[in-house]
C-alpha positions in Angstrom: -18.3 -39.8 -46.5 -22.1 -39.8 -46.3 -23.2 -36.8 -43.5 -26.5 -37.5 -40.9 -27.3 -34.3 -39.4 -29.3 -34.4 -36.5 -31.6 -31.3 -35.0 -34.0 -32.1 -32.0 -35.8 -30.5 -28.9 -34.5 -33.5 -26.6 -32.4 -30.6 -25.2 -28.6 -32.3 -23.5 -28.8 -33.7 -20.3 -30.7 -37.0 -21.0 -30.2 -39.6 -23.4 -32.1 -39.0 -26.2 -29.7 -37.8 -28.7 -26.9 -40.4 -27.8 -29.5 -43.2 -28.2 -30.2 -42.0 -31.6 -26.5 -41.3 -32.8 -25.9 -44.9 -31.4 -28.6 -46.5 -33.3 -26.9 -45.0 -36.5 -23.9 -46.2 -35.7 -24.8 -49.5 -35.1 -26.3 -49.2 -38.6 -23.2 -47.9 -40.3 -20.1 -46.7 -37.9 -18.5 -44.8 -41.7 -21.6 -42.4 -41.5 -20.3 -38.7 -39.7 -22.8 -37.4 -37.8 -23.6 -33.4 -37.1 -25.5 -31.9 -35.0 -27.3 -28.7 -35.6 -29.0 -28.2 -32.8 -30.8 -29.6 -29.5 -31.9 -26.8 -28.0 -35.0 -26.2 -30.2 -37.4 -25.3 -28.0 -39.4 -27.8 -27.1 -42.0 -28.7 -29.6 -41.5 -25.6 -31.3 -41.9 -26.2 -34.8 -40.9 -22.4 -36.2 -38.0 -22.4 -34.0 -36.5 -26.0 -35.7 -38.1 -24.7 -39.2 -35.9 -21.2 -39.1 -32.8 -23.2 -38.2 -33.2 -25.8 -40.2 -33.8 -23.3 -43.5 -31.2 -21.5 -42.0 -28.2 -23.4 -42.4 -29.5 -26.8 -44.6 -27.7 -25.6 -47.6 -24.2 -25.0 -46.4 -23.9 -29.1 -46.1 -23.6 -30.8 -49.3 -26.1 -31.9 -51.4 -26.9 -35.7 -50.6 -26.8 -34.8 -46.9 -29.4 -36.3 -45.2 -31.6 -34.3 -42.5 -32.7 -36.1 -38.7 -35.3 -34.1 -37.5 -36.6 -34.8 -34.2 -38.9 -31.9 -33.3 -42.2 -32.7 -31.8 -41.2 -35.6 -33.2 -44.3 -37.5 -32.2 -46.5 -35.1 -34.5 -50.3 -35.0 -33.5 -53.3 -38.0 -34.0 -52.9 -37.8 -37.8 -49.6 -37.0 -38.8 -47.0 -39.7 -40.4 -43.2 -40.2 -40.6 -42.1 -39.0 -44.0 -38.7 -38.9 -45.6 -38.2 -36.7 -48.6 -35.8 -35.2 -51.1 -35.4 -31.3 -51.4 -33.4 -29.1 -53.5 -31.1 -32.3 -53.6 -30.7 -33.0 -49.6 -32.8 -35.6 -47.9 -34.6 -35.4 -44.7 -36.3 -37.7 -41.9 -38.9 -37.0 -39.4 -43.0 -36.6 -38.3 -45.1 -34.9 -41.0 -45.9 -32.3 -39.0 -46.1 -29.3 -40.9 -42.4 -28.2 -40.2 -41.0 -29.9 -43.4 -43.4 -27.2 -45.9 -41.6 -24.2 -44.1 -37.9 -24.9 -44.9 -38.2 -24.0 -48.5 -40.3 -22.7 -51.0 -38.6 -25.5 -53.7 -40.6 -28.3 -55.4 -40.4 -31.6 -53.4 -38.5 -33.8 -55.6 -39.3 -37.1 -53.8 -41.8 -37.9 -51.1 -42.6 -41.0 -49.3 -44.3 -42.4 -45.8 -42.1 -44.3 -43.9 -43.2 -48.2 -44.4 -45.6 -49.8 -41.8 -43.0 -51.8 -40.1 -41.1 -48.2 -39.2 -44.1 -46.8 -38.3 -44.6 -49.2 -35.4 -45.9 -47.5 -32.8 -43.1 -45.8 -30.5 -42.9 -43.5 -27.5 -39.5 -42.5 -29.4 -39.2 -42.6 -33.2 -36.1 -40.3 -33.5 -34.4 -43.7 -32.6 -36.5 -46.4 -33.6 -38.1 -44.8 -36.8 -35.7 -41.9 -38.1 -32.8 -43.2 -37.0 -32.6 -46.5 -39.7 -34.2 -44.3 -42.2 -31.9 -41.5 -42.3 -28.8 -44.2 -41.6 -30.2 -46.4 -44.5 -30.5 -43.4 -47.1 -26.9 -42.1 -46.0 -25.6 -46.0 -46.5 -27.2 -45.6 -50.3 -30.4 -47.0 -50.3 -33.3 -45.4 -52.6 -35.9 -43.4 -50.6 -38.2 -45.3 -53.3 -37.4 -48.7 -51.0 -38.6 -46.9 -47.6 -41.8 -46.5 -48.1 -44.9 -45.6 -50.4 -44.8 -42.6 -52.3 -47.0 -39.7 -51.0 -48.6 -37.0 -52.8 -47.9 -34.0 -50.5 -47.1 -32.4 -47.1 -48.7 -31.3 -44.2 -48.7 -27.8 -44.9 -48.4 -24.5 -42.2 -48.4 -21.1 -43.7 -45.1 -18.7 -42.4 -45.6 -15.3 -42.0 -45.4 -13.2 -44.9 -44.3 -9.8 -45.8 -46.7 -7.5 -46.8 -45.1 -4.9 -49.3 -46.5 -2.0 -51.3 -44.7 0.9 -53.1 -44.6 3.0 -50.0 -44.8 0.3 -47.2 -42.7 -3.1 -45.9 -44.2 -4.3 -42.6 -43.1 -7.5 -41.6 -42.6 -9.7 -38.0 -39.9 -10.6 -36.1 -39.3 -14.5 -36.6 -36.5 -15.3 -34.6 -35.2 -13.7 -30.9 -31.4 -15.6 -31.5 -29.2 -16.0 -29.1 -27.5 -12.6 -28.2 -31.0 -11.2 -28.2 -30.9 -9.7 -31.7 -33.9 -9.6 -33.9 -34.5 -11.2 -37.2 -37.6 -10.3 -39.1 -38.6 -12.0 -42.6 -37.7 -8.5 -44.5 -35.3 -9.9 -47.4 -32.8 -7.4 -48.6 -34.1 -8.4 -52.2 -37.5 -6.4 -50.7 -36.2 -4.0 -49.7 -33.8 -2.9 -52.5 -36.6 -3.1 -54.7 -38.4 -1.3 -53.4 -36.2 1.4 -52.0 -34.4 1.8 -55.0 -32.1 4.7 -53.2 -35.2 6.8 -51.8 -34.9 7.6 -48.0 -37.0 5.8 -45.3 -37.9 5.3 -41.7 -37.8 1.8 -39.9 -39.7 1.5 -37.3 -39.6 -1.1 -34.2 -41.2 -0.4 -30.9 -40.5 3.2 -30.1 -37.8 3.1 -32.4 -36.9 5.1 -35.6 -34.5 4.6 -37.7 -33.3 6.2 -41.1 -30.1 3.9 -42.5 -29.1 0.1 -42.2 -25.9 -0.5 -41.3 -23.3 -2.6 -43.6 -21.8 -4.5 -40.2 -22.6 -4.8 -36.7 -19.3 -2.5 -35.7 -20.9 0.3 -37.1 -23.0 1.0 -33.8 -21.0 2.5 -30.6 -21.9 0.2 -27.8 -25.2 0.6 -26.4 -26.7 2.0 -29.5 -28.9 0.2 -31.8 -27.8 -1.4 -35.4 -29.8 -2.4 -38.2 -28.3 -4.5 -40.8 -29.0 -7.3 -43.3 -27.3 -10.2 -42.0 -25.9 -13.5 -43.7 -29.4 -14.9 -43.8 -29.9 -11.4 -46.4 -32.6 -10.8 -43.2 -33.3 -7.3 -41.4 -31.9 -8.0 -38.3 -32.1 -5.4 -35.4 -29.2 -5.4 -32.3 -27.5 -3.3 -29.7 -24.0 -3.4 -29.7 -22.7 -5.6 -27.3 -26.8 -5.8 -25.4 -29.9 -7.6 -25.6 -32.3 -5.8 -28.1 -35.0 -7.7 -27.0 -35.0 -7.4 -23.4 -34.1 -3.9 -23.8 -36.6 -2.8 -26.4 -39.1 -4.7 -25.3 -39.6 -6.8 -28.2 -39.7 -10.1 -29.0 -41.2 -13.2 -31.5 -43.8 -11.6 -33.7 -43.3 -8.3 -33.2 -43.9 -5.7 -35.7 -41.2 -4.3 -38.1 -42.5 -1.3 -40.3 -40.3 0.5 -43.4 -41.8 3.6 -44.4 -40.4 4.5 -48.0 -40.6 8.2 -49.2 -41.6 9.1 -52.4 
């Protein structure tokens, strides 16, 4: 059964979403639909980009990809549909689609004139048939003209040295844990069994933990979560209300020689 996900920042208590999951269906009523999220902050680009790298992979390849974040784009930005590491996705060339991964695009074309008509809401009148049309089996050669790249955004990068890893936090999730962009590949590395200090606000630490559980509640945990991402918590609280950090905020890994 072909799989439409659908990830927006139309949030739940208007219409938006259900107009597009019914202009799909009215399409194809065999396609399942998914939804990842709609409560992407609204217009928020990194917010849909981490989520959307987050968990893109754990559907199956062929899946194809709605995404309806600041969907409108600016003055010069396009509806695109593409094919990545074997999963298809829909939406405003915005810049969001060049953060999700750091794989060759394997196909890439603007959405043909007729689709691009203009619309106060293209996540139903523009992604909606293109994503439902691709998960039906049509060639995303036969939606539009080819195009040479994306619009591209540069994320925040690590900057690592023999004796340093400083990185940001890039997500504030849910619980109010941390997630920075320091990859456990990074770090082992680089640590290679020496002793360190992580630092975070007034914080120091000395170990990472191997599960959350490993804290008593109230103290702070420091793991490498599912994602393979630093990510810093306090058992059963809100690590960033209560450490006073947030989005962008700097992690720093001292190693010893």
């Amino acid at each position: 059964m072909a799989i439409v996900t659908l990830l927006t920042d139309s949030g739940e208590s208007d219409h938006y979403v259900a107009a597009v999951k019914a202009r799909i269906i009215r399409i194809n009523p065999a396609i399942r639909l998914e939804d990842i999220s709609h409560k992407i902050h609204a217009l928020d680009i990194a917010h849909a980009a981490f989520v959307l790298r987050a968990v893109f992979r754990d559907f199956p390849k062929g899946t194809v990809h709605l995404v309806g974040v600041n969907a409108t784009g600016g003055r010069d930005d396009v509806f695109v549909a593409l094919q990545l590491e074997d999963h298809f996705f829909v939406g405003c060339d915005n810049g969001l689609f060049s953060l999700i991964s750091d794989h060759p695009i394997q196909q890439l074309v603007q959405l043909s004139p007729e689709q691009n008509a203009i619309s106060t809401f293209p996540e139903r009148d523009v992604f909606a048939p293109a994503a439902a049309q691709l998960a039906s089996g049509t060639s995303i050669s036969d939606l539009g003209a080819p195009r040479a790249s994306l619009k591209k955004l540069i994320d925040r990068q690590v900057k690592a040295t023999r004796k340093q890893i400083v990185g940001n936090v890039i997500r504030v999730d849910g619980m109010g844990n941390l997630i920075t962009n320091i990859h456990r590949d990074t770090f082992e590395l680089l640590s290679k069994g020496k002793t360190f200090t992580l630092q975070f606000g007034g914080e120091k630490f000395r170990r990472i933990h191997a599960t959350y559980h490993q804290a008593e509640q109230g103290e702070c945990f420091v793991v490498f979560n599912s994602l393979s991402l630093l990510e810093i918590g306090i058992c059963k609280g809100n690590a960033s209300e209560l450490l006073g950090l947030s989005y962008d905020s700097l992690v720093n890994i001292t190693i010893d020689e």
